[in-house]
C-alpha positions as CSV (number, residue, x, y, z in Angstrom):
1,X,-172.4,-174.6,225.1
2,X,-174.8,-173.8,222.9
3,X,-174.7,-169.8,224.4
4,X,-170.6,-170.0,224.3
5,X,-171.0,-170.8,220.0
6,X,-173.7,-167.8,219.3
7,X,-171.4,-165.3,220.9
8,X,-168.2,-166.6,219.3
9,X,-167.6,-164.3,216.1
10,X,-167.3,-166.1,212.4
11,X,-163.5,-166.8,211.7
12,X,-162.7,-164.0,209.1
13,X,-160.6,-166.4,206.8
14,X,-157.7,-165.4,204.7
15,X,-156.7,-162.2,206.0
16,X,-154.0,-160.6,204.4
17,X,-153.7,-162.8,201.6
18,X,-155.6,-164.0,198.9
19,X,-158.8,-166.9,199.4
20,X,-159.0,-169.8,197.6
21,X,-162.1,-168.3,196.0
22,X,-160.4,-165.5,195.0
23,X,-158.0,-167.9,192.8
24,X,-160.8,-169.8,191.3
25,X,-162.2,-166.7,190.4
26,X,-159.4,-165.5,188.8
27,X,-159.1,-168.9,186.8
28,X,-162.7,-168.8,186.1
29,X,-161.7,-164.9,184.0
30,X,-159.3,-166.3,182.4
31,X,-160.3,-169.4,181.2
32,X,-163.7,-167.0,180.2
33,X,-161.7,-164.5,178.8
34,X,-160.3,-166.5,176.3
35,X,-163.4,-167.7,175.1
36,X,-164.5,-164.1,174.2
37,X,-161.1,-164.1,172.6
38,X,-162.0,-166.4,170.5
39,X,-165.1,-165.3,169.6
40,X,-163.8,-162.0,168.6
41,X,-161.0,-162.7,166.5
42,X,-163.4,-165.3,164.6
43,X,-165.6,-161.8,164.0
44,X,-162.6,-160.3,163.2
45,X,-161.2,-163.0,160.6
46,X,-164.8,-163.8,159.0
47,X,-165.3,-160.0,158.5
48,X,-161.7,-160.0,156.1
49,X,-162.6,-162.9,154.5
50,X,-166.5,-162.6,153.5
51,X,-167.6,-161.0,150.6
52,X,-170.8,-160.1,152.6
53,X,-171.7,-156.3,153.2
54,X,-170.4,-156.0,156.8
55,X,-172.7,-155.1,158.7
56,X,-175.3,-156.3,156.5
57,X,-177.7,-153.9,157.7
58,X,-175.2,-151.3,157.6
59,X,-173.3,-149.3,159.8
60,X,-174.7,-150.0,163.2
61,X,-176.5,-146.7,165.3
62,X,-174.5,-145.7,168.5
63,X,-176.5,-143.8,170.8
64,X,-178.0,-146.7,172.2
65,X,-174.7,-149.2,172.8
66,X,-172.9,-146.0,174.2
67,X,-176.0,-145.3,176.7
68,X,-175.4,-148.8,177.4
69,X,-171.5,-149.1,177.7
70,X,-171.6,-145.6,180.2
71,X,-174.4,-147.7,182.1
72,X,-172.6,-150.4,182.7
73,X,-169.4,-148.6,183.5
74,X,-171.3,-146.9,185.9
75,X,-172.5,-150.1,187.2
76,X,-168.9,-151.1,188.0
77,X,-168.3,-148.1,189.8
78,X,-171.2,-148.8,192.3
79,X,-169.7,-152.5,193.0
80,X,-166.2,-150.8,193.6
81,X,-167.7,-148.2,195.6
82,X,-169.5,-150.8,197.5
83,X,-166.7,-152.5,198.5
84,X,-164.8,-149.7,199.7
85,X,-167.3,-148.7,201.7
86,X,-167.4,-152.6,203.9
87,X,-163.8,-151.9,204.5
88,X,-164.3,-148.2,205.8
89,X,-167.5,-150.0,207.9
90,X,-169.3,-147.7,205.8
91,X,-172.2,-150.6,205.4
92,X,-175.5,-148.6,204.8
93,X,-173.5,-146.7,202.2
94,X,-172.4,-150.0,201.2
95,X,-176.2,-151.2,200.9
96,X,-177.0,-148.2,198.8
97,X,-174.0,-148.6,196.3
98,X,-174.7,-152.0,195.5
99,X,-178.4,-151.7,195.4
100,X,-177.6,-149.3,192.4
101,X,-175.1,-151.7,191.0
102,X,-177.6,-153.8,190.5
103,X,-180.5,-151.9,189.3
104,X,-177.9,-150.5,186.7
105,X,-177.4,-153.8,185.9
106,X,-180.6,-154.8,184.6
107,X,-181.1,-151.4,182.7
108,X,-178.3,-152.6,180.8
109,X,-179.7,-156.0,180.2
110,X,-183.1,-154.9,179.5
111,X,-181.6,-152.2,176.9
112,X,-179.7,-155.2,175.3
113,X,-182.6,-157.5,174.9
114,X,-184.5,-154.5,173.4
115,X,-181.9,-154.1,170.8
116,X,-182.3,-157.5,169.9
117,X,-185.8,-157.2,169.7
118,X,-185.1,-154.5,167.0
119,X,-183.1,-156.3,164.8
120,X,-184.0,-157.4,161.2
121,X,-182.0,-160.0,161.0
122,X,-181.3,-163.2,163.8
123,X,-178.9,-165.8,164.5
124,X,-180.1,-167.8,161.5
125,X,-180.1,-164.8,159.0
126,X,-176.4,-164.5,157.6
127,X,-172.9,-164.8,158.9
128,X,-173.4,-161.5,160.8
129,X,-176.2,-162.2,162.2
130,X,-174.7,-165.6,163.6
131,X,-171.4,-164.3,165.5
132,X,-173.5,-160.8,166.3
133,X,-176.3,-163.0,168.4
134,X,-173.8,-165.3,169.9
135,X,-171.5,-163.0,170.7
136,X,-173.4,-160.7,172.8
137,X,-175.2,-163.9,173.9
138,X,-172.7,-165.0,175.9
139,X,-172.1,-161.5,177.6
140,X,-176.2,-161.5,177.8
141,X,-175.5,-164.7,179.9
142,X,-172.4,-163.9,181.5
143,X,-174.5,-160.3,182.6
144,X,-177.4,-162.5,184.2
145,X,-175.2,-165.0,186.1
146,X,-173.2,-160.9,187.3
147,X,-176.6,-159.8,188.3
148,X,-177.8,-162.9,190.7
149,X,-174.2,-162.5,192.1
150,X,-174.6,-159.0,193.0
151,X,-178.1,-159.5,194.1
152,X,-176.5,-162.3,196.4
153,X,-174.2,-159.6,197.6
154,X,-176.9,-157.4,198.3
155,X,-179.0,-159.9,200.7
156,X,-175.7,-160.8,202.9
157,X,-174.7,-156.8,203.0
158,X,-178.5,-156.4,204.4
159,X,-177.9,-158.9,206.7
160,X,-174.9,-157.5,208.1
161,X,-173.0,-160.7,206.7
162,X,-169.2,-158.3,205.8
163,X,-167.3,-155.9,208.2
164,X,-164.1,-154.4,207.5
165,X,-162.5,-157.6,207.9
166,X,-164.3,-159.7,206.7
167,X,-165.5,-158.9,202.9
168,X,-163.7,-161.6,200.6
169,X,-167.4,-162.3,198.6
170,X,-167.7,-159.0,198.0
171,X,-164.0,-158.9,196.0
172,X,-164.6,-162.1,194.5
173,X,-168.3,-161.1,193.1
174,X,-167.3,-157.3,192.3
175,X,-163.9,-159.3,190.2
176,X,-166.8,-160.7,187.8
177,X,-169.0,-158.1,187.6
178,X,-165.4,-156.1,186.6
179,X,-165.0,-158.9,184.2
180,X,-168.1,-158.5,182.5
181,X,-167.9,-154.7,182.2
182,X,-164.0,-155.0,180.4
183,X,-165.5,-157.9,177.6
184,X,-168.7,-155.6,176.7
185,X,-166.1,-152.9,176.1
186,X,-164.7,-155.6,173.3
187,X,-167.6,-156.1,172.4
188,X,-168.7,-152.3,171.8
189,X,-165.1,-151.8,169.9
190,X,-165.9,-154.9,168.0
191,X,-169.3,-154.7,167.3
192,X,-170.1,-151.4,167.3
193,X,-167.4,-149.1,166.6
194,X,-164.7,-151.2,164.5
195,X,-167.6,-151.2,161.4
196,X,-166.9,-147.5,160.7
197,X,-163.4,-148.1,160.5
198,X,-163.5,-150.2,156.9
């Protein structure tokens, strides 16, 4: 019996239409999303209404953010690419994407704790400061919790735990990590760019 249930394959689940993970997922990005929402339009309305230099250290320097954004875009593209590769049983190719998606992934949070690091002003300093360390906070947090996802994804590629038919993890996990990289581009608009436009 025992022989009969090692040889049986794993049931592939919800082919050909969405998981309930998948779902959840997508409630989870939107119920998130909203909170980011939030948090930028109180940046937004605090900005119009202060009488407080905005930024307070002036306008902020780009090179670094935009090295950051293009990393994390390029992040995304890895976990994409990763995923089309299960379904073309590419799976060593597969490996090797997400492997980068992830190392990609902590340059970016590395880079962003760095930045923080070299700020002269913190949560406690001003208004800025306040919805500038919260803000990117969050993402911080919501980049971590990305990262042990992919890593996750990483360990059951290696272990040859996907095929072609069987992937639904790898959509689920690849939604967040898409998730993250679309509110960091808020973020950058917000935070970064929006300054030099009043």
């Amino acid at each position: 019996m025992s022989e009969t249930m090692q040889t049986q394959a794993l049931p592939v689940g919800s082919e050909g239409k969405r998981s309930g993970g998948w779902w959840g997922m997508l409630a989870l990005i939107v119920t998130e999303g909203s909170l980011f929402g939030y948090l930028l339009f109180t940046y937004f309305y605090l900005a119009s209404q202060t009488e407080q230099h905005w930024p307070p250290e002036g306008l902020p320097v780009l090179f670094m953010p935009c090295m950051n954004t293009l990393i994390l875009l390029a992040s995304s593209v890895f976990v994409w690419a990763s995923e089309r590769c299960i379904q073309r049983s590419l799976l060593s190719w597969s490996l090797t994407a997400m492997a980068l998606a992830l190392i990609l992934g902590g340059c970016f949070v590395a880079i962003q704790l760095n930045e923080w690091s070299k700020k002269t002003y913190d949560m406690t300093s001003d208004l800025y400061g306040s919805l500038y360390f919260t803000i990117t906070g969050f993402h911080l947090f919501h980049a971590i919790v990305g990262l042990v996802i992919l890593l996750a994804l990483l360990l059951w590629i290696a272990l040859g735990y996907f095929d072609h038919r069987r992937y639904a993890a790898v959509t689920i996990g690849g939604a967040y990590w898409q998730f993250v990289n679309v509110v960091w581009l808020f973020e950058f608009l917000t935070l970064y760019l929006s300054p030099y436009l009043y």
